[in-house]
SETIMAR-614940 format. One record per atom (N, C-alpha, C): residue in one letter; x, y negated, z negated. Coordinates in steps of 0.02 Angstrom, whole numbers. Each point is the difference from the previous one (the first is absolute). Layout:
# residues N
a:X:Y:Z
...
# end
This chain:
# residues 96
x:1463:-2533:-3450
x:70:-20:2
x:14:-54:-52
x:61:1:-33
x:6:-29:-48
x:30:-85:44
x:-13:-57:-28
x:57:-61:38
x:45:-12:-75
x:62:-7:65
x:67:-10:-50
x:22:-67:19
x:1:-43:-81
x:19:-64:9
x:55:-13:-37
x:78:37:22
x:54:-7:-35
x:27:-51:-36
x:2:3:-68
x:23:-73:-9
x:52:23:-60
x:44:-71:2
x:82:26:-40
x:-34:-4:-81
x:46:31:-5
x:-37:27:-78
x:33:-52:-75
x:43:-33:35
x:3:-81:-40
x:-73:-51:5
x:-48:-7:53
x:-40:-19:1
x:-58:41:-35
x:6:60:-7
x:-41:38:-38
x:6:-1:-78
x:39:-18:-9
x:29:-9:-68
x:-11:-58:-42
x:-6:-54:43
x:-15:-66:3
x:-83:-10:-16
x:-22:22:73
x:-79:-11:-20
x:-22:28:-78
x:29:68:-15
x:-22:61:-69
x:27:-64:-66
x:53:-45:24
x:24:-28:-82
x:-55:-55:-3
x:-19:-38:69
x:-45:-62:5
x:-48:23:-40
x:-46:71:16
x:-72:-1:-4
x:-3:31:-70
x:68:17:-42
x:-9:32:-79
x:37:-54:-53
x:-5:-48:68
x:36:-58:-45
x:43:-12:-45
x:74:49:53
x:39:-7:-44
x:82:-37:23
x:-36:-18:68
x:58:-67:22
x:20:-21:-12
x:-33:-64:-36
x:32:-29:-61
x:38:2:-31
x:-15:43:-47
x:27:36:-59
x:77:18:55
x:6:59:22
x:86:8:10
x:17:-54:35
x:-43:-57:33
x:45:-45:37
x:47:-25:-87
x:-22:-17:-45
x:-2:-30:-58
x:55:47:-39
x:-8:51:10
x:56:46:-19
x:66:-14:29
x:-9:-11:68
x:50:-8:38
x:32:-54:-35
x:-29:-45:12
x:30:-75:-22
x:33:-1:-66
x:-18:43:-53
x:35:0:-61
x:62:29:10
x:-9:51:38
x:69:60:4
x:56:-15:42
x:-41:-60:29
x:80:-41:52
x:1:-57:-32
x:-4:-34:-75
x:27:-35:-33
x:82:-5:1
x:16:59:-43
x:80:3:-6
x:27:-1:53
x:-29:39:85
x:53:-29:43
x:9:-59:24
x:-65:-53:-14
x:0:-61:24
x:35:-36:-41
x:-11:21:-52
x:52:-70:-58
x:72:40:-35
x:9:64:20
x:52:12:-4
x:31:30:-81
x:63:33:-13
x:0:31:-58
x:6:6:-37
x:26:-88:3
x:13:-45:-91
x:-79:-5:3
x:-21:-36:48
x:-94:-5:-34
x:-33:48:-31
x:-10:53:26
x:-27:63:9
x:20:24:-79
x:63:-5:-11
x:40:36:-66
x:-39:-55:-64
x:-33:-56:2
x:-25:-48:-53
x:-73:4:16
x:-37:32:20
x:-74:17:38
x:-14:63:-47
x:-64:-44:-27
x:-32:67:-50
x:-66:-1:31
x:-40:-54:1
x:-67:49:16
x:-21:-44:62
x:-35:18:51
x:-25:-32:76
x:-76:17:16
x:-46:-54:5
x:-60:35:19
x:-44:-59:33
x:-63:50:36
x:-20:-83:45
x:-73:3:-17
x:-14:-58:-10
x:-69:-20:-25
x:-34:-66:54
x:-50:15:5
x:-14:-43:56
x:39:-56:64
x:40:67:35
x:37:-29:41
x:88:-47:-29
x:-8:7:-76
x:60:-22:-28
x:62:49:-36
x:35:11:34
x:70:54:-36
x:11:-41:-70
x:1:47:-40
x:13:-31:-87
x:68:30:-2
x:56:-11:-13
x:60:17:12
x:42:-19:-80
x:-2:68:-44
x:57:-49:-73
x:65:14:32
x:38:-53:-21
x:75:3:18
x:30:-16:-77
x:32:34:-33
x:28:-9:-80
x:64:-44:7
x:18:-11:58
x:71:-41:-23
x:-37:-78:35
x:5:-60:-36
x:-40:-51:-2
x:25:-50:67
x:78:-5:8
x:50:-35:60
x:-50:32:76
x:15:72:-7
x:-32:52:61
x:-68:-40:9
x:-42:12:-39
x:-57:-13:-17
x:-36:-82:34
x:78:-45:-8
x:-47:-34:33
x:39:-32:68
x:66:33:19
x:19:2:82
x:-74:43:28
x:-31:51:-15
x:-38:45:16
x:-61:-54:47
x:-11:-38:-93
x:-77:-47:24
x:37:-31:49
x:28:-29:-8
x:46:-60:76
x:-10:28:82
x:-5:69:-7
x:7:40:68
x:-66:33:-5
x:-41:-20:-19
x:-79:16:10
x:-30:11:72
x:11:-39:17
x:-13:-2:81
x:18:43:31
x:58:3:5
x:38:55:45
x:-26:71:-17
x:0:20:-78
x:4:56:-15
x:-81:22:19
x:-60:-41:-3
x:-38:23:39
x:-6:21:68
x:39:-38:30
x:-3:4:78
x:39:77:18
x:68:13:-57
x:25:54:-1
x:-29:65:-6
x:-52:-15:-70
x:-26:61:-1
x:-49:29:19
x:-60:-44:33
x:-41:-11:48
x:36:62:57
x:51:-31:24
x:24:39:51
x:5:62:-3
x:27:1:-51
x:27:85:-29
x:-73:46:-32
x:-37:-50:11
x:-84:44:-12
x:-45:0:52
x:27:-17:59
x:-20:0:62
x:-66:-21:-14
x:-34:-66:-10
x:-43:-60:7
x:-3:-39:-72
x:-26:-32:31
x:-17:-65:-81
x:-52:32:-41
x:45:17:-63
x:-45:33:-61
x:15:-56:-43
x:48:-35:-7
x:8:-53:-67
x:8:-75:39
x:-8:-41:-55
x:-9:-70:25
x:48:-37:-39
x:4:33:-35
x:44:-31:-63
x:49:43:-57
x:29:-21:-50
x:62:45:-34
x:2:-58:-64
x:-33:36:-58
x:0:-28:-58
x:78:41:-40
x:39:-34:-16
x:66:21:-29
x:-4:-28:-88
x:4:46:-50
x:-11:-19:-68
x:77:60:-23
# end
């Protein structure tokens, strides 16, 4: 007889990304791709390139004013996008 240990297939999905190690990685995806809704679509529209390197979002913003209300709200915007990547992938938000 076979034993059946039903389990929801979000948890199955979960363990398969843990153990090919690729958690990370889309948590990290996530977090880039809910940039523009967190900072919105004047930001988003001056946003050329976004990427994270040891726990730090590198973020260019081309209009220089934006650029540095942006740095000013550092804090927040981690805590924001943290959220929207459902756990702490970044610690920080370098804005150039």
């Amino acid at each position: 007889m076979f034993k059946r240990h039903p389990e929801r297939l979000t948890l199955i999905l979960q363990k398969l990304l843990r153990q090919e190690g690729l958690e990370l990685p889309l948590k990290q995806r996530r977090l880039i791709d809910a940039w523009d809704g967190v900072v919105g679509p004047l930001a988003a529209r001056y946003t050329q390139e976004k990427f994270i390197r040891n726990q730090t979002l590198f973020v260019k913003i081309t209009n220089p004013a934006l650029r540095q209300d942006l740095s000013m709200m550092r804090s927040r915007l981690v805590t924001k996008l943290n959220q929207a990547a459902g756990g702490p992938i970044i610690a920080d938000i370098r804005i150039y």
